[in-house]
PyMOL Python script that loads the backbone (N, CA, C, O; Angstrom):
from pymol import cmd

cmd.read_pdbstr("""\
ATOM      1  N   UNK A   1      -7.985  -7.155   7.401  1.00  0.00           N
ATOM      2  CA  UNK A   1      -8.299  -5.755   7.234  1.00  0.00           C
ATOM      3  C   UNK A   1      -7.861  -5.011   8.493  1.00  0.00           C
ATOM      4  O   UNK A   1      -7.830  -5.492   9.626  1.00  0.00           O
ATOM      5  N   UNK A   2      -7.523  -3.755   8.131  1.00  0.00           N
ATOM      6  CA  UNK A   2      -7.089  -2.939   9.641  1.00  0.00           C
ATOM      7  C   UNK A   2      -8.044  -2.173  10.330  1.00  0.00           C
ATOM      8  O   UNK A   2      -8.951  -1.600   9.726  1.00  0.00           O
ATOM      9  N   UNK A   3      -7.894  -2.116  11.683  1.00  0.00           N
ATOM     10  CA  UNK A   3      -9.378  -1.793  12.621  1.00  0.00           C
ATOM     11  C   UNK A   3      -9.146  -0.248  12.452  1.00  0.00           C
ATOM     12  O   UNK A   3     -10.191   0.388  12.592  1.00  0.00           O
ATOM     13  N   UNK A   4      -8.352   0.293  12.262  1.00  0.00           N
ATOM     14  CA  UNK A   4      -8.625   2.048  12.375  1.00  0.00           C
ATOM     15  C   UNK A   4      -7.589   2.736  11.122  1.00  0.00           C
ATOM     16  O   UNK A   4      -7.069   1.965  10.316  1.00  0.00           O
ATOM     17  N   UNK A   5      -7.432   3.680  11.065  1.00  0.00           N
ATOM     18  CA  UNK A   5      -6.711   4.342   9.600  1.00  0.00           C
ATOM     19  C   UNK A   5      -5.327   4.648  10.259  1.00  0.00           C
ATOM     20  O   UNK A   5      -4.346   4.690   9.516  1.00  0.00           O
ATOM     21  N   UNK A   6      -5.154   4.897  11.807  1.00  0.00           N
ATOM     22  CA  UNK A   6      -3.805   4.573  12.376  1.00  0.00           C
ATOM     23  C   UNK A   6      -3.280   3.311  12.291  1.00  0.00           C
ATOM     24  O   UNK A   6      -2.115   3.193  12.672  1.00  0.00           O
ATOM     25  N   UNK A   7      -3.843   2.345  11.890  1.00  0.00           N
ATOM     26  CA  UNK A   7      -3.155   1.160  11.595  1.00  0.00           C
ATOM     27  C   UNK A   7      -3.136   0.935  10.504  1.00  0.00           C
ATOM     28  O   UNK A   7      -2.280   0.052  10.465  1.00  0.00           O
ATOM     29  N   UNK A   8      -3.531   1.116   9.310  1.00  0.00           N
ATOM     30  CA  UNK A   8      -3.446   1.015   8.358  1.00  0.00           C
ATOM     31  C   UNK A   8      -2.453   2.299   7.717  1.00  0.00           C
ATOM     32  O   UNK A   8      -1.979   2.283   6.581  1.00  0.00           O
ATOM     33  N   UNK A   9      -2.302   3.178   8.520  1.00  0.00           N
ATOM     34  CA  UNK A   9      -0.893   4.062   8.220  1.00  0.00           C
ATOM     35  C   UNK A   9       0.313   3.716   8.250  1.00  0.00           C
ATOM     36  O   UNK A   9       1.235   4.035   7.500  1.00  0.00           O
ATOM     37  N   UNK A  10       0.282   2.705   9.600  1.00  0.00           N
ATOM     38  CA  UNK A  10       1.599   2.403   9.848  1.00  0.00           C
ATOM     39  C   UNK A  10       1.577   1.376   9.131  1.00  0.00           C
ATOM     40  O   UNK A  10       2.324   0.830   9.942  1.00  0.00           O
ATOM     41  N   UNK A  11       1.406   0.499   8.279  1.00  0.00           N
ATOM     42  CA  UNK A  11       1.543  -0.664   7.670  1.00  0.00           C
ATOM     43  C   UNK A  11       1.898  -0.364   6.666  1.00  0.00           C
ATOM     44  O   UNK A  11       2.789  -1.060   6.178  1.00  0.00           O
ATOM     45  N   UNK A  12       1.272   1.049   5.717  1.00  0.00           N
ATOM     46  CA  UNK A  12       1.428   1.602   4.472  1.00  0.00           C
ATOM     47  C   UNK A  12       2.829   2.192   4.775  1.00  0.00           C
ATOM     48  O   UNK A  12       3.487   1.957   3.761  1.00  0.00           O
ATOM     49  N   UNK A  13       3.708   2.927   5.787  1.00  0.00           N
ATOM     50  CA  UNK A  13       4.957   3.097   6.011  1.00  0.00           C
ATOM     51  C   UNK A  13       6.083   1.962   6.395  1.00  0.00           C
ATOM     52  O   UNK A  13       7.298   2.146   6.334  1.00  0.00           O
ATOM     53  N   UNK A  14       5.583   1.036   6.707  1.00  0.00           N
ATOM     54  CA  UNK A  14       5.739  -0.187   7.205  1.00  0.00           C
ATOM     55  C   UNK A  14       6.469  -0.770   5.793  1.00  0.00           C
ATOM     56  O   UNK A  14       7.674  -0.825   5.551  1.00  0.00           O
ATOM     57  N   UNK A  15       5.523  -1.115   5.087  1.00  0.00           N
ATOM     58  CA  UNK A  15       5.776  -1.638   3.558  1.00  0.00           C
ATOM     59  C   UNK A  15       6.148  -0.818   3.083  1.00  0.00           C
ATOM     60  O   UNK A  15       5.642  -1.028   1.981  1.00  0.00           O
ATOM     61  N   UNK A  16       6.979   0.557   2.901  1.00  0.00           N
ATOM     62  CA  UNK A  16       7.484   1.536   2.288  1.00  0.00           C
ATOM     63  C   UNK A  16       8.893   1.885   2.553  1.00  0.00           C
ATOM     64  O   UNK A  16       9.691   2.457   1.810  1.00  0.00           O
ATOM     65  N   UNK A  17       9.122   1.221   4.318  1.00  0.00           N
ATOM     66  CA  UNK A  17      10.718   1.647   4.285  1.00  0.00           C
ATOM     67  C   UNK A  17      11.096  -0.059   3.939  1.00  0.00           C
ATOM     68  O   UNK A  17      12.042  -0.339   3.203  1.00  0.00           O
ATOM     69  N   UNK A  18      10.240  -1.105   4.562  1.00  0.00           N
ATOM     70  CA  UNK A  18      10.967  -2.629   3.730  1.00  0.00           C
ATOM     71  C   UNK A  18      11.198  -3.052   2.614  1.00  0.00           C
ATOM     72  O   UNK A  18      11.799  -4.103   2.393  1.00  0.00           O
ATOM     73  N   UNK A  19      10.552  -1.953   1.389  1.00  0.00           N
ATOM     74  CA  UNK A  19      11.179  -2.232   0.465  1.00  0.00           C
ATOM     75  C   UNK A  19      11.878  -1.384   0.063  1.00  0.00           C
ATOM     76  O   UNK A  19      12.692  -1.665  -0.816  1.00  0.00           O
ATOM     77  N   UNK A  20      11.771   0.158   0.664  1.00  0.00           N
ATOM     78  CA  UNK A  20      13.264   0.916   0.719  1.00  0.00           C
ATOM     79  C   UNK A  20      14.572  -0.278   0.978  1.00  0.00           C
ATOM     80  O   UNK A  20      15.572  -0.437   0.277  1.00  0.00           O
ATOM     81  N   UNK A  21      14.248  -0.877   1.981  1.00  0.00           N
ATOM     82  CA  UNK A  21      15.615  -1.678   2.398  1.00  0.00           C
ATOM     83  C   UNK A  21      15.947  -2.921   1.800  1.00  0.00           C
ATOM     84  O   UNK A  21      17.060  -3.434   1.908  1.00  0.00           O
ATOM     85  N   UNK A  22      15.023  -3.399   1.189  1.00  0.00           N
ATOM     86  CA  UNK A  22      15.338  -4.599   0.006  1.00  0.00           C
ATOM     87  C   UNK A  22      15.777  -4.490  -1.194  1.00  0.00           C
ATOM     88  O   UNK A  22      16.344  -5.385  -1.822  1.00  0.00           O
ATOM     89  N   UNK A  23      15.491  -3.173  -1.650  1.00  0.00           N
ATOM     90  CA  UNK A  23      16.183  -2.368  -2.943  1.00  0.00           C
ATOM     91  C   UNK A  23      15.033  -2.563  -3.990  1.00  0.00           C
ATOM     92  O   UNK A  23      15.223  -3.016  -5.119  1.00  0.00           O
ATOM     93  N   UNK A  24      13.623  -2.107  -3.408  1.00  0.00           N
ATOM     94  CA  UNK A  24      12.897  -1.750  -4.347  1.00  0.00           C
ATOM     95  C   UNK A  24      12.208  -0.848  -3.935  1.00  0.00           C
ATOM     96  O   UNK A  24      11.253  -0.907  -3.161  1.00  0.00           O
ATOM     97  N   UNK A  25      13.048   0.746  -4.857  1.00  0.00           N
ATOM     98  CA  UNK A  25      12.730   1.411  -4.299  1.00  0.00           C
ATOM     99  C   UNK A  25      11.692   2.325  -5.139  1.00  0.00           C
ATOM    100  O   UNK A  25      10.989   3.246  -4.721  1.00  0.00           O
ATOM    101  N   UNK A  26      11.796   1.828  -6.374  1.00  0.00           N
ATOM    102  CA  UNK A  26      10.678   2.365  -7.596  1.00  0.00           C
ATOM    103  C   UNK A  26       9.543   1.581  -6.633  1.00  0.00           C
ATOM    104  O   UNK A  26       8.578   2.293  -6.356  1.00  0.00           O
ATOM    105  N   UNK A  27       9.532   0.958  -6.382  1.00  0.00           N
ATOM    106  CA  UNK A  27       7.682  -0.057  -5.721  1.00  0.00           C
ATOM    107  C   UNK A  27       7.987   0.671  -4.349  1.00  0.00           C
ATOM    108  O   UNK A  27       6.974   0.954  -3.709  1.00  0.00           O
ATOM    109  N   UNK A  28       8.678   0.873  -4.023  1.00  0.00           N
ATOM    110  CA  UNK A  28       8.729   2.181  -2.498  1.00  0.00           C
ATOM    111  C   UNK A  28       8.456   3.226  -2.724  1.00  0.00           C
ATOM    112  O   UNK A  28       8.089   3.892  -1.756  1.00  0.00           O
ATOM    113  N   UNK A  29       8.497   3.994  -4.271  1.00  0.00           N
ATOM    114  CA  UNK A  29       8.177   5.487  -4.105  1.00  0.00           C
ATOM    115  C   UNK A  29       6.984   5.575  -4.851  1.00  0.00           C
ATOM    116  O   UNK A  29       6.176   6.500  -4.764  1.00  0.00           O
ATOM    117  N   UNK A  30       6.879   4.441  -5.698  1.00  0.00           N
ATOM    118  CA  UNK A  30       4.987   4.274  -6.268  1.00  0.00           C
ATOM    119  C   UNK A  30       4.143   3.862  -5.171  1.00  0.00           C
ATOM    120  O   UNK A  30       3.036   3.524  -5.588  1.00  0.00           O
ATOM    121  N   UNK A  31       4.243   3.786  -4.156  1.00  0.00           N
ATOM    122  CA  UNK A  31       3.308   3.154  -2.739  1.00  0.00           C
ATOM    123  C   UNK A  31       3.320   4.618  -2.222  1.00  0.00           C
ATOM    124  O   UNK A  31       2.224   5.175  -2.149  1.00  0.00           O
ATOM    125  N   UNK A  32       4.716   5.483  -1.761  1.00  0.00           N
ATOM    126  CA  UNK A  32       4.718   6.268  -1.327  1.00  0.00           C
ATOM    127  C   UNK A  32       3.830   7.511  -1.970  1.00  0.00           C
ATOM    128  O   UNK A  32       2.969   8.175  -1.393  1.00  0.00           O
ATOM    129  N   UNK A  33       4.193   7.601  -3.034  1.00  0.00           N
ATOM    130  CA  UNK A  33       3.343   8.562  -3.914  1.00  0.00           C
ATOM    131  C   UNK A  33       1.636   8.972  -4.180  1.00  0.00           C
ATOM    132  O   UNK A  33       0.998  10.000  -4.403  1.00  0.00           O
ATOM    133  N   UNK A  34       1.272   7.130  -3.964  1.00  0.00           N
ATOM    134  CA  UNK A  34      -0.229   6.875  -4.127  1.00  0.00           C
ATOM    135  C   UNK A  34      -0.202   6.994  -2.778  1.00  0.00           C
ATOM    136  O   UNK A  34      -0.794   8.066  -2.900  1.00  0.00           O
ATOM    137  N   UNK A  35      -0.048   6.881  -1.414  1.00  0.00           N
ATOM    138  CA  UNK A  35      -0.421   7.443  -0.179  1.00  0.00           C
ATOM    139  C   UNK A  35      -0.431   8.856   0.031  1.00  0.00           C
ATOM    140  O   UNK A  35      -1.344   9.462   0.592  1.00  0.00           O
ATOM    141  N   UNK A  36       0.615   9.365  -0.439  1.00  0.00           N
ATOM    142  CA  UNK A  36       0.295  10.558  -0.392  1.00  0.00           C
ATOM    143  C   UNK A  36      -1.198  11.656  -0.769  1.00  0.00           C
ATOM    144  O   UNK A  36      -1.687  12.590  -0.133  1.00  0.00           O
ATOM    145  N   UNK A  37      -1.638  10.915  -2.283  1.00  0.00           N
ATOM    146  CA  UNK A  37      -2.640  11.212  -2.658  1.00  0.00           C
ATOM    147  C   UNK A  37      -4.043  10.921  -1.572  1.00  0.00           C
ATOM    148  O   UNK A  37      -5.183  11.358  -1.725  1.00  0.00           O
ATOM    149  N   UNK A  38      -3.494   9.993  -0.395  1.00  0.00           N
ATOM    150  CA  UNK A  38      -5.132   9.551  -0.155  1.00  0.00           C
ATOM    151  C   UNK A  38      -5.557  10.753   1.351  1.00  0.00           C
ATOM    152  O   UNK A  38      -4.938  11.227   2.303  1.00  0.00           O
ATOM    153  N   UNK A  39      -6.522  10.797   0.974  1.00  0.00           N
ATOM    154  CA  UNK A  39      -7.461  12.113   2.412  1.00  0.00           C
ATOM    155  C   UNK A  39      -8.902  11.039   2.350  1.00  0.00           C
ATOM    156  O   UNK A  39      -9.046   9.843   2.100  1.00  0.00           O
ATOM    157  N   UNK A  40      -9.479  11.729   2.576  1.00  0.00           N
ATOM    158  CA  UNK A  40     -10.768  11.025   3.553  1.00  0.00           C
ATOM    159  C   UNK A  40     -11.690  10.979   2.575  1.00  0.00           C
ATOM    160  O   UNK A  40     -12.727  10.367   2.831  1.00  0.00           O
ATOM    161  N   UNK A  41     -11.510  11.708   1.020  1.00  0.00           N
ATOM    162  CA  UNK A  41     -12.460  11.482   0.180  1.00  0.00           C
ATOM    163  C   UNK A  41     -12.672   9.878  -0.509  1.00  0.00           C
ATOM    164  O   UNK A  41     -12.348   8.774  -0.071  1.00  0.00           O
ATOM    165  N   UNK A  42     -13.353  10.288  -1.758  1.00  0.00           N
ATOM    166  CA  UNK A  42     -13.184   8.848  -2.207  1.00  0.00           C
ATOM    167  C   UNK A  42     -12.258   9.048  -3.142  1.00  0.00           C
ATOM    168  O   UNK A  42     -11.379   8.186  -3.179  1.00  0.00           O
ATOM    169  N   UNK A  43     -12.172  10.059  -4.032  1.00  0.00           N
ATOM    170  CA  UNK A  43     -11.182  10.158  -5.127  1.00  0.00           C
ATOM    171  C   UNK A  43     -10.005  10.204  -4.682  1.00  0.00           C
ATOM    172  O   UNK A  43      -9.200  10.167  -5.612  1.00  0.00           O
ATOM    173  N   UNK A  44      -9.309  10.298  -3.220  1.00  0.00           N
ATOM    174  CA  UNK A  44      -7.753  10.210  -2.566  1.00  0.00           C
ATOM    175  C   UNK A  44      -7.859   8.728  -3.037  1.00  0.00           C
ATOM    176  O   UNK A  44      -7.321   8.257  -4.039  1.00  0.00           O
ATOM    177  N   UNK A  45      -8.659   8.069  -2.127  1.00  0.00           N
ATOM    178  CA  UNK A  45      -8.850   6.108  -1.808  1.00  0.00           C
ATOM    179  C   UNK A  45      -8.713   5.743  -3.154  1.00  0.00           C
ATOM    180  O   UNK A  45      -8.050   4.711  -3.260  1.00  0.00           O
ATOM    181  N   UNK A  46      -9.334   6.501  -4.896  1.00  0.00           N
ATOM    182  CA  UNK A  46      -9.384   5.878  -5.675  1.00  0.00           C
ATOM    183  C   UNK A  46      -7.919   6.127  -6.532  1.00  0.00           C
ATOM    184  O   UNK A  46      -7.486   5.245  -7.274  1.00  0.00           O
ATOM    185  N   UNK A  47      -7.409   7.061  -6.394  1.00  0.00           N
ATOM    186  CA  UNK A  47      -5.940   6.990  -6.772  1.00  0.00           C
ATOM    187  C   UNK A  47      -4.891   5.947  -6.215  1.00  0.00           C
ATOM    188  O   UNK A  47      -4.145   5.250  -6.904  1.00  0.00           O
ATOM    189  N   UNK A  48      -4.967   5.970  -4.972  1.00  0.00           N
ATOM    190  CA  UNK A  48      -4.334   5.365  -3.832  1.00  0.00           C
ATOM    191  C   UNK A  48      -4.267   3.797  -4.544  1.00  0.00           C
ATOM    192  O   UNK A  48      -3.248   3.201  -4.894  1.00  0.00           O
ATOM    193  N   UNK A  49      -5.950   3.248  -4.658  1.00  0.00           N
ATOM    194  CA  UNK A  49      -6.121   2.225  -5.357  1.00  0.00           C
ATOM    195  C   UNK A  49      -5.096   1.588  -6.715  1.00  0.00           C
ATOM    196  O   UNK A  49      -4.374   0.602  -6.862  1.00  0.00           O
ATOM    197  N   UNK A  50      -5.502   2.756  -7.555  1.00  0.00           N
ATOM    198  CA  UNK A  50      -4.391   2.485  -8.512  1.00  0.00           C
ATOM    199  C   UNK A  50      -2.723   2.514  -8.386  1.00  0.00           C
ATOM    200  O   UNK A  50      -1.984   1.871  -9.131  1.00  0.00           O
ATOM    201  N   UNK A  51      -2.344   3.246  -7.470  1.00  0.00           N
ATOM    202  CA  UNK A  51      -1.166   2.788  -6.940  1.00  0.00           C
ATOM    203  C   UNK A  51      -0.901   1.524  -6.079  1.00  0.00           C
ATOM    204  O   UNK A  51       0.213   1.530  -5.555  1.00  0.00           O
ATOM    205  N   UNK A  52      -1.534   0.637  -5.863  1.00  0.00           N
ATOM    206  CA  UNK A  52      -1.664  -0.406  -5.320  1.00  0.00           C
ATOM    207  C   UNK A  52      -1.828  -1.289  -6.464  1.00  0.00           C
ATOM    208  O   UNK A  52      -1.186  -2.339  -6.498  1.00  0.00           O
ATOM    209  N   UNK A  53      -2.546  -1.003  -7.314  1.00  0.00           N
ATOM    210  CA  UNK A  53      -2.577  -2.307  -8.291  1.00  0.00           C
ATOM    211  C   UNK A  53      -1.566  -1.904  -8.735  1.00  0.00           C
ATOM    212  O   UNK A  53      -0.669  -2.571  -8.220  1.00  0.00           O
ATOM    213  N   UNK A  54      -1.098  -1.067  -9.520  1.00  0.00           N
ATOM    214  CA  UNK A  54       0.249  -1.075 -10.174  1.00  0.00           C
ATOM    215  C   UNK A  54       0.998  -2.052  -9.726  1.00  0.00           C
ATOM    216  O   UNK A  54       1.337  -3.002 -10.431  1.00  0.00           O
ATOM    217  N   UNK A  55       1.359  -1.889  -8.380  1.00  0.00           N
ATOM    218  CA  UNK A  55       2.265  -2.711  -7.942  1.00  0.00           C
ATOM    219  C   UNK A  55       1.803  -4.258  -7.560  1.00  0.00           C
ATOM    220  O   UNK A  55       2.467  -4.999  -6.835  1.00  0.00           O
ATOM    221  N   UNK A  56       0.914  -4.504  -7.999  1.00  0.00           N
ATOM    222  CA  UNK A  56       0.699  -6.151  -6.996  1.00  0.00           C
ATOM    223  C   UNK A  56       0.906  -7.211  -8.090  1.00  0.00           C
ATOM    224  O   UNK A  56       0.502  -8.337  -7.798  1.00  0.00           O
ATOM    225  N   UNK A  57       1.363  -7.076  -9.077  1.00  0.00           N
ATOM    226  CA  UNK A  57       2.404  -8.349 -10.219  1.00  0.00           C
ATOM    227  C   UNK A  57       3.853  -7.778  -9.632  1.00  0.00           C
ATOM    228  O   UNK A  57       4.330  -8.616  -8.866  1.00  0.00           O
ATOM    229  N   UNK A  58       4.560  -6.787  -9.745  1.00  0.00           N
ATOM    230  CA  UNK A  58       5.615  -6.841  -9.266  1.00  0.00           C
ATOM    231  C   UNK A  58       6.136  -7.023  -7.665  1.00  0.00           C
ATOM    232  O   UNK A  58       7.206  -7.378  -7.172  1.00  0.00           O
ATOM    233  N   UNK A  59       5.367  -6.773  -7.336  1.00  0.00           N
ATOM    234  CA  UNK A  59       5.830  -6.235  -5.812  1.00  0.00           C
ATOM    235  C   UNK A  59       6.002  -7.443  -4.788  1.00  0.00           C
ATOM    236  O   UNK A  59       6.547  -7.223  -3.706  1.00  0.00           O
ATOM    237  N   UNK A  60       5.495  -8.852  -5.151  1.00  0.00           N
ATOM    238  CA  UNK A  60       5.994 -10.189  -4.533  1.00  0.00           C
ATOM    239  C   UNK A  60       7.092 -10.796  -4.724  1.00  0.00           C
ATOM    240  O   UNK A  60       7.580 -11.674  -4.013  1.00  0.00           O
ATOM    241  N   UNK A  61       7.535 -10.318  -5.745  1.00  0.00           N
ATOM    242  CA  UNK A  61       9.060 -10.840  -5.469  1.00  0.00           C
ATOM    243  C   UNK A  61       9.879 -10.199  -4.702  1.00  0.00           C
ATOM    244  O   UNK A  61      10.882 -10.804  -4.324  1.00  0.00           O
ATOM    245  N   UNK A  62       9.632  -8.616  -4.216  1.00  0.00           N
ATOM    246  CA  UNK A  62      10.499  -7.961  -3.549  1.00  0.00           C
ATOM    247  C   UNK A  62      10.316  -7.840  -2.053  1.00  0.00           C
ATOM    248  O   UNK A  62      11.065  -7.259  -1.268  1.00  0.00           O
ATOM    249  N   UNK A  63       9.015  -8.589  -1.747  1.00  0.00           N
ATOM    250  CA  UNK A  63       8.887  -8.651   0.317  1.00  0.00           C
ATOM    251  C   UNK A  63       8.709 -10.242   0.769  1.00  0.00           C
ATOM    252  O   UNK A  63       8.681 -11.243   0.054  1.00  0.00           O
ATOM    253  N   UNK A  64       8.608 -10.127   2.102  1.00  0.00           N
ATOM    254  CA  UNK A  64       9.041 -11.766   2.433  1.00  0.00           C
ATOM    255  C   UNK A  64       7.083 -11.877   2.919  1.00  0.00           C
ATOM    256  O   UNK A  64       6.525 -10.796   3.113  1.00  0.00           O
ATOM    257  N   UNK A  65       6.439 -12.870   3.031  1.00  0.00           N
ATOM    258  CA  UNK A  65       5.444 -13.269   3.002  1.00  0.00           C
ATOM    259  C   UNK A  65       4.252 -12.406   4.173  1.00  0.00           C
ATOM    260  O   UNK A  65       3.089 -12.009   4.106  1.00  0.00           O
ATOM    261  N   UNK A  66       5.326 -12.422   5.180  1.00  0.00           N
ATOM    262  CA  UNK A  66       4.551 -11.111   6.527  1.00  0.00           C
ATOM    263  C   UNK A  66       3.971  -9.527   5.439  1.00  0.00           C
ATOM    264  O   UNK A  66       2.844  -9.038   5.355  1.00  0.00           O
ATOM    265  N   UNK A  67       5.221  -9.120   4.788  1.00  0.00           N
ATOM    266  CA  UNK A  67       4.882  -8.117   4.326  1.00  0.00           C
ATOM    267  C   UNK A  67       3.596  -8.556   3.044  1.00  0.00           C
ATOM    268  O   UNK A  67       2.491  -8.037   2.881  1.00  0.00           O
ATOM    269  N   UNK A  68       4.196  -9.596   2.341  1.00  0.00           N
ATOM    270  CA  UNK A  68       3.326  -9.535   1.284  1.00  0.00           C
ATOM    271  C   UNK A  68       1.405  -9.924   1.588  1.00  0.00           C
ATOM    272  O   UNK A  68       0.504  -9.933   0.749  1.00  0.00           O
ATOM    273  N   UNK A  69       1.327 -10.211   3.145  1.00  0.00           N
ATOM    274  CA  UNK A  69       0.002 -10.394   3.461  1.00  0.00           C
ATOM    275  C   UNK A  69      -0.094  -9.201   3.964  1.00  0.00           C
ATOM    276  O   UNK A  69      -1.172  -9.336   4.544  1.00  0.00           O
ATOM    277  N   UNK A  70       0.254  -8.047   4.192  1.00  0.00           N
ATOM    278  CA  UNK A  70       0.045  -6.857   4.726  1.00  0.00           C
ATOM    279  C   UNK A  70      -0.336  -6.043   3.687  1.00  0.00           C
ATOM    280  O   UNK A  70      -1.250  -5.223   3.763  1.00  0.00           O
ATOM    281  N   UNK A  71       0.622  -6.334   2.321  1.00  0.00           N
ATOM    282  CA  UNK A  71       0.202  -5.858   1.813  1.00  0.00           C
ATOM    283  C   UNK A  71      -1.141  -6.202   0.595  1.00  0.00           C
ATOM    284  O   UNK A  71      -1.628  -5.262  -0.034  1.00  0.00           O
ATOM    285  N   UNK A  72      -1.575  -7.485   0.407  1.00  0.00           N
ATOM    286  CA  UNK A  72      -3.119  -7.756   0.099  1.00  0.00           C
ATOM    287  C   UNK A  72      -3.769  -7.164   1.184  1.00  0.00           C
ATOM    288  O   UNK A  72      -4.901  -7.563   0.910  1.00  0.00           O
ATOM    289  N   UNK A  73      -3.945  -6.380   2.421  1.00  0.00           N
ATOM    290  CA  UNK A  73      -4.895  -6.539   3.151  1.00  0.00           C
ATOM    291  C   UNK A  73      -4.861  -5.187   3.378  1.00  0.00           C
ATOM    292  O   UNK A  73      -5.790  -4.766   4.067  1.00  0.00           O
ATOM    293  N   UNK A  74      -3.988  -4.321   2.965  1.00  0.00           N
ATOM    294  CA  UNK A  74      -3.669  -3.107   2.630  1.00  0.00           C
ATOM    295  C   UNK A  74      -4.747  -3.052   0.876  1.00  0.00           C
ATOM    296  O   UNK A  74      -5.605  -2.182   0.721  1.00  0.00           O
ATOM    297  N   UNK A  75      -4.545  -3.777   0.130  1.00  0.00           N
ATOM    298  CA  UNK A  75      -5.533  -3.533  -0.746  1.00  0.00           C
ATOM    299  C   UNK A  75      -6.908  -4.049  -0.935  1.00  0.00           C
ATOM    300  O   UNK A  75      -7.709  -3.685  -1.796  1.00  0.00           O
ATOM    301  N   UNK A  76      -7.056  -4.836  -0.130  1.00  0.00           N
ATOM    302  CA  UNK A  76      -8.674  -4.988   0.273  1.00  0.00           C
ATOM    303  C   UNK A  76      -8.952  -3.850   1.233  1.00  0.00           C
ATOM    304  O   UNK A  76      -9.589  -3.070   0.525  1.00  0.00           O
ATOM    305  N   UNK A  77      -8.886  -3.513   1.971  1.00  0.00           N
ATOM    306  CA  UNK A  77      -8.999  -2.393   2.735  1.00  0.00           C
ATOM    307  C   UNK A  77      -9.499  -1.205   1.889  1.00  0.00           C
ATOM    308  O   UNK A  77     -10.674  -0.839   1.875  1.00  0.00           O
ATOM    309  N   UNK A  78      -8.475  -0.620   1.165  1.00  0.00           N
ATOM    310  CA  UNK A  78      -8.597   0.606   0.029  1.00  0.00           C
ATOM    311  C   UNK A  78      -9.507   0.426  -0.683  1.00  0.00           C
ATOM    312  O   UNK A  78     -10.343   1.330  -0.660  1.00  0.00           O
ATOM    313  N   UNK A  79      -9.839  -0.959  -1.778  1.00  0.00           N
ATOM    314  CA  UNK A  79     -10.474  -1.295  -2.358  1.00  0.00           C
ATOM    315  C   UNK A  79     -12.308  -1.346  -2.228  1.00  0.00           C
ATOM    316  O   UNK A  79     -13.264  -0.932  -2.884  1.00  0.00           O
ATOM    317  N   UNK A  80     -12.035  -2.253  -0.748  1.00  0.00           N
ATOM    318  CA  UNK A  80     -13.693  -2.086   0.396  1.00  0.00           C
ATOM    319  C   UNK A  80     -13.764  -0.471   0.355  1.00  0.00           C
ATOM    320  O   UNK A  80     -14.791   0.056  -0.073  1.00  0.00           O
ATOM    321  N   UNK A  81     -12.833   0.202   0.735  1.00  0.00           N
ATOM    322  CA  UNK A  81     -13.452   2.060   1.180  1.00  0.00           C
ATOM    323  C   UNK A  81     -13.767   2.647  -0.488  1.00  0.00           C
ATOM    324  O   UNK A  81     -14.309   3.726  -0.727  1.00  0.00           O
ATOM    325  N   UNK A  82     -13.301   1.690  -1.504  1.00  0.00           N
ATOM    326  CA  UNK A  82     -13.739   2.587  -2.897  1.00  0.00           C
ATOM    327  C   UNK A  82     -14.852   2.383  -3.165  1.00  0.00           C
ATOM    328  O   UNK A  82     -15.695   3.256  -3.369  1.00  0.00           O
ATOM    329  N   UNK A  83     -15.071   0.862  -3.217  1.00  0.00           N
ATOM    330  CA  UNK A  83     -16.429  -0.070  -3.568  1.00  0.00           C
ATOM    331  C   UNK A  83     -17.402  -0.253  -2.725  1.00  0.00           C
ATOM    332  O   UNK A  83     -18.369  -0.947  -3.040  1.00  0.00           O
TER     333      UNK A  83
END
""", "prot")
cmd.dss("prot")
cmd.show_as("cartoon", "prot")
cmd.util.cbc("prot")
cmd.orient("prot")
């Protein structure tokens, strides 16, 4: 899990230009899109959420294992601030 929401920003951009650069860029602009939605409420975090599950059947075939634990821990994170 990430210790402050500045780190968990940069991880959410982090995983957004690496799969810009792997050529998945539909799972780059559905990540991008559901971040956009998130602010400090809960209903940002609970959209955000669903843009995260969307992607977590597809989205392991397209990052290498660093990213793909960043990004489970990117959705426990979101998930803990919904629940």
């Amino acid at each position: 899990m990430f210790k402050s929401n500045e780190e968990l920003f940069k991880a959410v951009n982090e995983l957004i230009a690496n799969l810009e650069k792997r050529g998945c860029s539909s799972a780059a602009q559905e990540l991008k899109k559901g971040f956009q939605l998130l602010n400090e409420l809960t209903d940002g975090r609970a959209l955000f959420l669903e843009a995260i599950e969307k992607l977590q059947d597809s989205i392991s075939a397209g990052i290498n294992s660093g990213d793909l634990e960043k990004f489970h821990s990117l959705y426990e994170t979101v998930y803990f601030s919904v629940y």
